[in-house]
C-alpha positions as CSV (number, residue, x, y, z in Angstrom):
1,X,19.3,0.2,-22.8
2,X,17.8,3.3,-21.1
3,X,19.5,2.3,-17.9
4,X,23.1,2.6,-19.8
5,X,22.0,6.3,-21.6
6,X,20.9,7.9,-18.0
7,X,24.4,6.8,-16.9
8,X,26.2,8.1,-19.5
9,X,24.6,11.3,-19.0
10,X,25.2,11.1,-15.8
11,X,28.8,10.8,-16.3
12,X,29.0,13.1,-18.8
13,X,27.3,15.9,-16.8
14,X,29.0,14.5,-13.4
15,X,25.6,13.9,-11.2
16,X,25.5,11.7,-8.8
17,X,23.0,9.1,-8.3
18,X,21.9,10.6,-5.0
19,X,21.6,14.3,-6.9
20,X,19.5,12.8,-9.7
21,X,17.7,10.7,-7.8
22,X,16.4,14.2,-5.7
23,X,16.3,16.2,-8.7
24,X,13.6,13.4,-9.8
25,X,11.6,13.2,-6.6
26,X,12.3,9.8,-6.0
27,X,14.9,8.0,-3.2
28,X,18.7,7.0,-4.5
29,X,17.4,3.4,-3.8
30,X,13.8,3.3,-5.8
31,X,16.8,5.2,-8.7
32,X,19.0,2.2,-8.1
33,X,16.2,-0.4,-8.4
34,X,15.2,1.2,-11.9
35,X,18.1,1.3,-13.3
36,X,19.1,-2.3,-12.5
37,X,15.7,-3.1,-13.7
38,X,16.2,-0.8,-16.7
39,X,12.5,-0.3,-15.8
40,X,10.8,3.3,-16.1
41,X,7.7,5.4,-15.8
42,X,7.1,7.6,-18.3
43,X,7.1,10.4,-15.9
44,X,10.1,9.3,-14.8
45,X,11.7,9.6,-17.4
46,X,10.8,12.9,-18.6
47,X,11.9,14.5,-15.4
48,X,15.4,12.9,-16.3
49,X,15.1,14.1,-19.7
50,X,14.3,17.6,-18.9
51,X,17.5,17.3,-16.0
52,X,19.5,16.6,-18.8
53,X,18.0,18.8,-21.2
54,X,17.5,15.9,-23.9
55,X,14.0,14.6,-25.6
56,X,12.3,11.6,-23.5
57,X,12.5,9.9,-27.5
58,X,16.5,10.1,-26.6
59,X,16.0,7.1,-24.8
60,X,14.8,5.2,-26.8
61,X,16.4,6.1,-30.1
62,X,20.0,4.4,-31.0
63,X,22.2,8.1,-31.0
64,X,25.2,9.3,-29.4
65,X,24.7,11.2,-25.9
66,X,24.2,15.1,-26.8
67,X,26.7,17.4,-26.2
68,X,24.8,19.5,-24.0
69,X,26.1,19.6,-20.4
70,X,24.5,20.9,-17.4
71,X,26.7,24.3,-16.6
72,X,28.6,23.8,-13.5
73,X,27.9,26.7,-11.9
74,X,24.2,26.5,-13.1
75,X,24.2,22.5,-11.4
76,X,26.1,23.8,-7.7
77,X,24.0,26.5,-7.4
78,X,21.4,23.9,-7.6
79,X,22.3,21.6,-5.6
80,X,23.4,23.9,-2.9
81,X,19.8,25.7,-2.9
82,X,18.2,22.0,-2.7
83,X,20.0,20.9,-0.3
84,X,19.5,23.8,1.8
85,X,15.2,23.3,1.5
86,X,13.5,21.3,4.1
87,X,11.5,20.0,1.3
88,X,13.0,16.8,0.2
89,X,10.8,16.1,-3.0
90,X,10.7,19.5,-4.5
91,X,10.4,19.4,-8.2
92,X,13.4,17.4,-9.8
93,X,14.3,21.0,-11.3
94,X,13.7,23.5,-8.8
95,X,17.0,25.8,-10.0
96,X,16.8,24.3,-14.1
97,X,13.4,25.4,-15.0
98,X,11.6,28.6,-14.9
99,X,8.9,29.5,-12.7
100,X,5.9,29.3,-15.2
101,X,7.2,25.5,-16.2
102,X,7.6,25.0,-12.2
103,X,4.1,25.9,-11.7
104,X,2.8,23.6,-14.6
105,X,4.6,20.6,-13.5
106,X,3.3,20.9,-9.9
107,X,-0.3,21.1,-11.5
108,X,0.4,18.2,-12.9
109,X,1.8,16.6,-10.0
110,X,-2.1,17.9,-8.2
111,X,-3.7,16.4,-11.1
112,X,-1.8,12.9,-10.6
113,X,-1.8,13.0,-6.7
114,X,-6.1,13.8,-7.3
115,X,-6.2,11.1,-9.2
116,X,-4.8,8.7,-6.7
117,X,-6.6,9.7,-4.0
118,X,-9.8,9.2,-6.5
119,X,-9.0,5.6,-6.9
120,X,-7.9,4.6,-3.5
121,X,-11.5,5.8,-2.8
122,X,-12.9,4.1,-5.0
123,X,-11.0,1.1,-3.9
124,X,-12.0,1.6,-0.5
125,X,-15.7,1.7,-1.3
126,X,-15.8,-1.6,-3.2
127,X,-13.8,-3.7,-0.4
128,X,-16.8,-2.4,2.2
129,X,-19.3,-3.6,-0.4
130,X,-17.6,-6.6,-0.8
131,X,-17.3,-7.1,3.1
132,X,-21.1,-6.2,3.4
């Protein structure tokens, strides 16, 4: 189960559900729920794949948990620094990825949030029609 590999990496790499949860952009509850569920977005989990520095296909291939682990230093600095911004969805990698690959994802993340706003507009204009 995917549920059971994001745990074991977070064991392995000693990350709390709280830290991942922020280094995701998502609450520790909405974490919780998905990993009970064993239910994720894509999205999702890519950001927990690039955390751990593992291929998304990890999940979903039968293999052993990698033995790459998040340097300690590397992970408190990043934690400290996160929890020290006002911001509390930053990128789920604000300390683990470089700045052109920071700048990328929050494109993305513009293209996505766009693309919401386009349908809940569109959504919008069909329930007046409809009310008309």
């Amino acid at each position: 189960m995917i549920s059971d590999k994001i745990k074991a990496l977070q064991k392995q790499n000693k990350v709390s559900q709280n830290d991942l949860a922020n280094f995701i952009g998502i609450t520790k509850n909405g974490l919780q729920i998905a990993l009970k569920k064993n239910e994720f977005k894509v999205s999702t989990l890519k950001k927990i794949a690039d955390v751990f520095k593992v291929s998304i296909g990890y999940f979903f291939e039968d293999e052993t948990p990698p033995d790459v682990k998040i340097e300690d230093k590397e992970y408190r600095n990043f934690t400290a620094d996160f929890r020290n911004l006002n911001e509390p969805n930053l990128p789920f990698s604000y300390k683990l990825v470089s700045l052109e690959e920071r700048n990328k994802m929050l494109v993305e993340m513009l293209k996505e949030k766009e693309k919401m706003i386009e349908e809940k507009e569109r959504l919008i204009k069909i329930l007046i029609e409809r009310k008309t």
